[in-house]
N, C-alpha and C positions, 0 to 999 in steps of 0.2 A: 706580156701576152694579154689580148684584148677580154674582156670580162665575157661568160661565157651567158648568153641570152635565154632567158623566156620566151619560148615556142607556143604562139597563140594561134588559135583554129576558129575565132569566133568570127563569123562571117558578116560585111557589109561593112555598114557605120557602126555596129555597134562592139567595133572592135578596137575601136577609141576609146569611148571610155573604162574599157576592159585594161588597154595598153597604159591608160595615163593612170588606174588605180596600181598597177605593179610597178611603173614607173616612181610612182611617189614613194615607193617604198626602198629606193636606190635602185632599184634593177635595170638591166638590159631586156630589151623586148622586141623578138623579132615576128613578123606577123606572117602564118602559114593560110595562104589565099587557096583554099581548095573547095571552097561553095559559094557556090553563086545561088540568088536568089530571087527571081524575077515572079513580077505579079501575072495572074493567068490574064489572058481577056475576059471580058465580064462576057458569062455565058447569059441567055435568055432565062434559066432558070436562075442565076445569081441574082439576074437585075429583078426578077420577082423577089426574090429574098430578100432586098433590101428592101422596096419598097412595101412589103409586108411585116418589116420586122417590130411592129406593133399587134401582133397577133402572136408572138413566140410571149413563152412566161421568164424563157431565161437564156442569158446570150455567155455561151463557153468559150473563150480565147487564148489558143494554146501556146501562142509566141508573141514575143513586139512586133515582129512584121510580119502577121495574122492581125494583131494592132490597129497598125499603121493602114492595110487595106482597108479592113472594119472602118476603120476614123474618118478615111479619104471616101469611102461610099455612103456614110452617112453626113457627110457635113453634107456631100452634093445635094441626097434626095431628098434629106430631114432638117430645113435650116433649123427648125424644132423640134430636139429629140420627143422623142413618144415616152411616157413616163408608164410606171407600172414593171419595169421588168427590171428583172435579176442581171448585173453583170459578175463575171467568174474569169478568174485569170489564173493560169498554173504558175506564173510568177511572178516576183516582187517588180518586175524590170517590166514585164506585158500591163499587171495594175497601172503601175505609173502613166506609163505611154498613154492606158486609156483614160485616165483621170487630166492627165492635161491635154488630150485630144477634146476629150468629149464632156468634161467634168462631170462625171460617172462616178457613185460610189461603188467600189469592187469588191468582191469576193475572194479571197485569195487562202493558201491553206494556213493554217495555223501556227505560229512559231513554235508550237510544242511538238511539232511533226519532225521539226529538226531540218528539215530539207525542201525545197518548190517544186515538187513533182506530180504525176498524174495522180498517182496512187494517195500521197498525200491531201491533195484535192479533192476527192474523190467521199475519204474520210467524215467531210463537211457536214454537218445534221441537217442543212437543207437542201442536202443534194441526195438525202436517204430515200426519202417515200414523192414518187416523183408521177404519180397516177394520171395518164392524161396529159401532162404539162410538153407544154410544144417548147422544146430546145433548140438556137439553133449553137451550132458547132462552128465556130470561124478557124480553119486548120491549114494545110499547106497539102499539096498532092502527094498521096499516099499515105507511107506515116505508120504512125499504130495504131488498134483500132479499140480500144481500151476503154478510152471515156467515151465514146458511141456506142459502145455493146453493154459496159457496163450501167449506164443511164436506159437506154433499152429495157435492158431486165430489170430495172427498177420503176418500169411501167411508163417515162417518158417518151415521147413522139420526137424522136431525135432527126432533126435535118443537118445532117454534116456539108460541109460549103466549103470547098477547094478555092484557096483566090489565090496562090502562088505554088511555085513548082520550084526544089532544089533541084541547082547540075554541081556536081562532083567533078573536081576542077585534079589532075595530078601536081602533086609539088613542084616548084620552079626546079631547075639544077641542082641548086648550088641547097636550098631545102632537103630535098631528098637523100643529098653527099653527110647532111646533119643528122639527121634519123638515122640514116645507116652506120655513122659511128657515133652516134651518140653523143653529139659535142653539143649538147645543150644544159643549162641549167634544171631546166624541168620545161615539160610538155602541157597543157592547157585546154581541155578538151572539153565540151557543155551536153556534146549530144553524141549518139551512140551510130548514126550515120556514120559522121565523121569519125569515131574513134574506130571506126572497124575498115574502113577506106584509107585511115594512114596508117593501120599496122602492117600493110603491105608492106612499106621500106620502113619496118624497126626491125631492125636485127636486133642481137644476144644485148648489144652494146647498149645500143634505146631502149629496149625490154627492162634493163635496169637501174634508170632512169628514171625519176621522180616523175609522177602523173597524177596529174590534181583533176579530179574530174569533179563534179556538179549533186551526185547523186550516188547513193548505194548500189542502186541497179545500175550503173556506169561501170563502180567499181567492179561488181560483179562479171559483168562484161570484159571489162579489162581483165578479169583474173582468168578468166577463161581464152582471152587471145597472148596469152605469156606474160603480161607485164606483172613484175613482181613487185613495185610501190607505189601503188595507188594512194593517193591521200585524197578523202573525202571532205571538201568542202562544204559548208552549213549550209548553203544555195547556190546558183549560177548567177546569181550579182556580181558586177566587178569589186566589190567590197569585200562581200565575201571569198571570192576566188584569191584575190590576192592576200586575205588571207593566209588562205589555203597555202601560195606558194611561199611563203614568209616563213611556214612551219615546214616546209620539206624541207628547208635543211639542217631542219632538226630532227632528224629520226625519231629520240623518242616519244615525242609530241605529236609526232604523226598520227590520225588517226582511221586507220585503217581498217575497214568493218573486215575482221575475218571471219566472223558465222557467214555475212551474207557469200563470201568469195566461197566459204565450204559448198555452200546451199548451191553455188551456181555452175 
């Protein structure tokens, strides 16, 4: 019988390098295509924003392709970046991108925080006392409104900047036939859109089913829509994920935050 796969949810290109780090570790990997990601058009207020973005004190980037817009609208209007400002990245995967887009040094959260999350980010001692300081926010349409409100109350002038929009795609057939009984190795999950869009087709079967997610808040998530093995991953790096899926099947290595699944 054919070796049973690794169910990945990580949307675009950057589910390649996701696939070839579980790959490298012998695995099967099969790829769950349910988001799509396209860039907005540049509105009149966007294209101010770029071409002002030498008046922000500090530039917040909350995914790689939040990134990749950011990189592509600043190589255009800035062949020389404007120097002076703060860049911030909620992960190790968005730093990077912007470090060899733009050779940027980044902001990114702490490895003492254990995880690449808002909330971890957020932590930072120069994102504490933020009086005045003109932010802008590079994020995707809609979303959570977390590090915008919480920057806010911390006295900064937050511009939040929509430059791409997710569509929520249903599983192919033959995807959908796997969740429903559960015929996978483990499940793969980075963000909480997607993990609450494919609990639609997990039954009892998929519910108990290894699920490596990205973050505590994930898990907590998960533990609230039935799944009963969440395993928390140290970040949403393909390194670290695969990781992650290396130790589900080792149960007792698992490690699965149950304060936060109580809390949630």
């Amino acid at each position: 019988m054919a070796e049973l796969p690794v169910l990945i949810s990580r949307p675009g290109e950057r589910a390649g390098p996701l696939a070839a780090a579980i790959e490298a570790r012998g695995l099967t990997v099969s790829r769950l295509d349910v988001m799509h990601l396209e860039a907005l058009p540049e509105a009149p207020a966007t294209r101010t924003a770029w071409l002002d973005i030498d008046h922000f004190h500090k530039v917040v980037v909350v995914s790689p392709f939040a990134a990749e817009c950011l990189a592509e609208a600043l190589e255009r209007y800035w062949p020389q970046l404007p120097v002076g400002i703060d860049y911030y990245a909620v992960g190790a995967s968005t730093a990077a991108l912007l470090h060899r887009r733009l050779g940027v040094r980044v902001h990114v959260p702490s490895p003492s925080a254990g995880e690449d999350t808002s909330e971890a980010l957020l932590r930072l001692a120069s994102l504490q006392s933020l009086d005045e300081r003109r932010v802008l926010l590079v994020a995707g349409e809609g979303g959570r409104r977390l590090i915008a409100d919480t920057l806010a109350a911390r006295g900064a002038r937050v511009t939040r900047l929509a430059v791409y929009r997710r569509r929520l795609l249903d599983p192919e057939p033959a995807m959908q036939a796997r969740l429903a009984a559960g015929d996978y190795r483990a499940l793969v999950v980075s963000s909480g859109e997607i993990l609450e869009h494919l609990a639609r087709w997990c039954t009892d079967a998929a519910l108990n089913q290894p699920l490596i997610v990205s973050s505590a808040r994930l898990a907590t998530l998960a533990g609230r829509l039935g799944f009963r093995f969440p395993v928390v991953a140290s970040g949403a790096t393909p390194a670290a994920l695969a990781v992650a899926v290396a130790r589900s099947s080792a149960p007792e290595e698992a490690d699965v935050d149950h304060d936060d699944l109580e809390k949630g």
